[in-house]
BAKELO-659933 format. One record per residue (C-alpha): x, y, z. Coordinates in steps of 0.1 Angstrom, whole numbers, plus 5000, padded with zeros to 4 digits. Example, Ala and Ser with C-alpha at 12.3 -4.5 7.8 and 13.67 -1.06 7.14 Angstrom:
# residues 2
512349555078/513749895071/
# end
This chain:
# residues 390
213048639157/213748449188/213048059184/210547899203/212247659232/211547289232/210047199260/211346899282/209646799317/212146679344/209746569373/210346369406/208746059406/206145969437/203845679430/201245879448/201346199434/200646099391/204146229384/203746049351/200646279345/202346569357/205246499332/203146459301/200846719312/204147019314/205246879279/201946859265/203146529260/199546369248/198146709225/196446639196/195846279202/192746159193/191045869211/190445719176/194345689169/196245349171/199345399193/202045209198/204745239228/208445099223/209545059257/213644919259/213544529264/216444449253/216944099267/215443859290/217243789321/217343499338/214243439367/217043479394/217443849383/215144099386/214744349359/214844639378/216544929357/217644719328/214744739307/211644989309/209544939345/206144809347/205245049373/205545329342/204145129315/200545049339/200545429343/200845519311/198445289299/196145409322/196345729312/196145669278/192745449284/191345819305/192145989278/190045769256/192145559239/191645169233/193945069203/197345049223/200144819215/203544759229/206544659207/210144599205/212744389188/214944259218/218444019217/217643699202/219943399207/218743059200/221242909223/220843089253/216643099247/216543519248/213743689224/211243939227/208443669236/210843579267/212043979276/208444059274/207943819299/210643839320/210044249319/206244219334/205144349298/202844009287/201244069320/200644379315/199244339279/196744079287/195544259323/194744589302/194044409269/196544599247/198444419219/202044329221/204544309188/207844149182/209744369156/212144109145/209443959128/208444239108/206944329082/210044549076/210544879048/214044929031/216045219036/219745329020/222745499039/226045549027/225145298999/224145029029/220644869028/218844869062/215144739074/213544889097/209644739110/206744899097/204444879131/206645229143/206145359104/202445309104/200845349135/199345699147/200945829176/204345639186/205845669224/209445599228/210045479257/213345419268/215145389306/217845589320/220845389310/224745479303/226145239271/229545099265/229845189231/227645529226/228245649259/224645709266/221145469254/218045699257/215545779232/217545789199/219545479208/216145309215/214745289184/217745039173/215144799183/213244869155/215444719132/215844379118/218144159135/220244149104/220044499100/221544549137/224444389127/225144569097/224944869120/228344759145/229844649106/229645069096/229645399116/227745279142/226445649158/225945799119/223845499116/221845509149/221645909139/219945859102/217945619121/216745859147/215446069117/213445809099/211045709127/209045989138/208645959174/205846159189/206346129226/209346049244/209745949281/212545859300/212145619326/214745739353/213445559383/216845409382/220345519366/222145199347/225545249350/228145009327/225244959305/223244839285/222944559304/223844439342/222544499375/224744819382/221745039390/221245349409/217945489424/217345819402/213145829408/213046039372/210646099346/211846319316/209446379288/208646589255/207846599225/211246639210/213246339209/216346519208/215646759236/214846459257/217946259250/220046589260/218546649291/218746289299/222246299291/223346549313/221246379342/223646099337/226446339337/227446319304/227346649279/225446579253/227946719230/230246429235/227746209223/228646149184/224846049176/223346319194/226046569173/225346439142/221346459145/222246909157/224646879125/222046759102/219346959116/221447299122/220547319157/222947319190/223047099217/223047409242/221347279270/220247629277/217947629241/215547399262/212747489280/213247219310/210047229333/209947079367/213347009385/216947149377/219846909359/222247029387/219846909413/219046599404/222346459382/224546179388/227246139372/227245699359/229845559347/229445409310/233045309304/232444939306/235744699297/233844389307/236344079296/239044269314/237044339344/235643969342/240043879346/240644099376/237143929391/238443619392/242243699394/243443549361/246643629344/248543589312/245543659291/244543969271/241544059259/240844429251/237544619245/235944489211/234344839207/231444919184/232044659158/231244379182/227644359185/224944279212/224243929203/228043829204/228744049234/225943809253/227243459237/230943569246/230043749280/228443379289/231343179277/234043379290/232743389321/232043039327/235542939317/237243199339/234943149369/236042769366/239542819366/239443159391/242843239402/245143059370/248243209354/248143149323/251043279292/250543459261/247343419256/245143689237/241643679229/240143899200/237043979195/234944229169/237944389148/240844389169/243744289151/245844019172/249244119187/252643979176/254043799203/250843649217/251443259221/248143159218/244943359203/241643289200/239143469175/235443479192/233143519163/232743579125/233843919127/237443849147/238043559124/237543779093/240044049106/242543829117/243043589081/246543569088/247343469123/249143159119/247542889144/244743079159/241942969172/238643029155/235243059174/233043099141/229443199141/227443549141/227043549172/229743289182/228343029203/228443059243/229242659241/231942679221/233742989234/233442769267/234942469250/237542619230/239042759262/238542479282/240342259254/243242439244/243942599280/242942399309/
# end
């Protein structure tokens, strides 16, 4: 017997045609849900910006979120909240009070009257893998009827960030760390199968590219949706231009389940992948692209890869940059800086360790430089530079 194809809508968006509708409606993205239920939508916000940047294709669009919640209000629904668990870094004043500002998101909330959450807060429920501990917030456990809702974005370390990759926000800040610490696509992969999503849309109005952060954004003017999480995040995928069988998390969810990630087992309603795709960059070797930017030389710094996580990649983004903006165009000699668990080089005169993480993997590197903290601190990366090499 023949199985059923999962349906996934790949639609156009125009503002003034309710291509959201349209989207939902060819997925039967809304089908059994009662206007009694509680629902809750996790859009991505993963950080604030700063007010000179606009959020445009970074984090989920308000001109999708209004619809949505408009739609869900026609459809009866009044109990509607919107949660996520963004970057938090003290220093640098991020949270997900200030991304759901800086993301139009409070606005939205108190215009429509629908709740908003923070997820680092909790409350949170334990899970095990691989004899690791994890917490993940109840609000996505408990409520009714949950809507992922990711955007369209390419990622440094798991190639892709859609619907899966979202729900990393639903962890505890701790808990995200411990994720870079282990396998970090297993992990995101058992997480993917803990959280029952309901709905998933893509917000494609734009394509990140480099991601998950940056401006490097690409008019797309997509909406995919279904009901399968899965489904959704391999059709987004391949928009992107990336197979979805070189994505580890997306292979180990088929592997788990017994199911392939054939594009051609979907039922994809609306437009074709092949004319609509565009193929985004995610390779993303910031610290060495952040060199050539301001033409420095004599220092190496390779890709920290997936043990270095988000909050350390924003401290150390910030203090790297200031330092080598400040001294564009210097030559500098031997100088390497590790970060997450690259092991220092012999020969390197001078190394710096930016974080808890380098520091630990590097015990032995006579005369190094150590830039403690989890995440290491954007003022001291600056410093530490500034002292020992201007």
């Amino acid at each position: 017997m023949e199985t059923e194809k999962k349906v996934v809508s790949l639609i156009k968006y125009n503002p003034e045609s309710g291509s959201l509708k349209k989207a939902l409606d060819l997925c039967e993205g809304l089908a059994g849900l009662k206007s009694s239920e509680s629902v809750l939508i996790k859009p991505n916000l993963v950080i604030s910006g700063p007010p000179s940047q606009k959020p445009t294709g970074m984090v989920t669009s308000t001109t999708l979120m209004e619809e949505l919640i408009l739609i869900l209000k026609e459809n009866g629904l009044s109990d509607i909240t919107i949660g996520d668990g963004s970057i938090q870094v003290k220093e640098l004043g991020t949270s997900t009070a200030t991304a759901m500002d800086w993301s139009g998101m409070s606005r939205l909330a108190a215009k429509y009257d629908v709740k908003t959450i923070d997820f680092n807060r909790g409350p949170f429920k334990e899970f095990e893998i691989d004899g690791v501990k994890i917490r993940v917030t109840r609000a996505p456990l408990e409520t009714d009827f949950l809507i992922n809702f990711p955007v369209l974005k390419t990622h440094a370390q798991t190639k892709v960030t859609l619907g899966i990759k979202n729900l990393k926000g639903c962890l505890s800040p701790g808990s995200k760390k411990i994720f870079h610490k282990q396998d970090l696509e297993k992990f995101i992969a058992f997480l993917g199968q803990q959280i029952k999503v309901d709905l998933t849309i893509i917000d494609g109005l734009y394509g990140l590219q480099k991601g998950p952060m940056g401006k490097d954004i690409h008019p797309m003017n997509l909406i995919i949706a279904g009901r399968d999480m899965v489904s959704v995040d391999m059709v987004g995928s391949a928009v992107i231009g990336t197979n979805p069988n070189e994505v580890n998390y997306l292979r180990y969810i088929a592997k788990s389940q017994g199911e392939s990630l054939d594009l051609s087992r979907l039922d994809i309603r609306g437009e074709r992948i092949e004319d609509v795709a565009k193929k985004l960059i995610w390779e993303y070797p910031w610290c060495e692209e952040l060199l050539e930017k301001y033409s420095i030389r004599g220092i190496a710094c390779e890709d920290p890869g997936n043990y270095f996580c988000s909050g350390c990649t924003v401290t150390a983004f910030a203090g790297l940059n200031r330092f080598f903006r400040e001294n564009q165009g210097c030559r500098f000699k031997g100088v390497e800086i590790c970060m997450g668990s690259n092991q220092a080089h012999e020969g390197s005169q001078k190394v710096f360790l930016v974080g808890k993480c380098s520091v630990n993997a590097n015990p032995d590197v006579h005369g190094a430089i150590a830039i403690k903290g989890c995440p290491a601190s954007t003022k001291e990366v600056y410093e530490k530079l500034s002292n020992h090499l201007a």
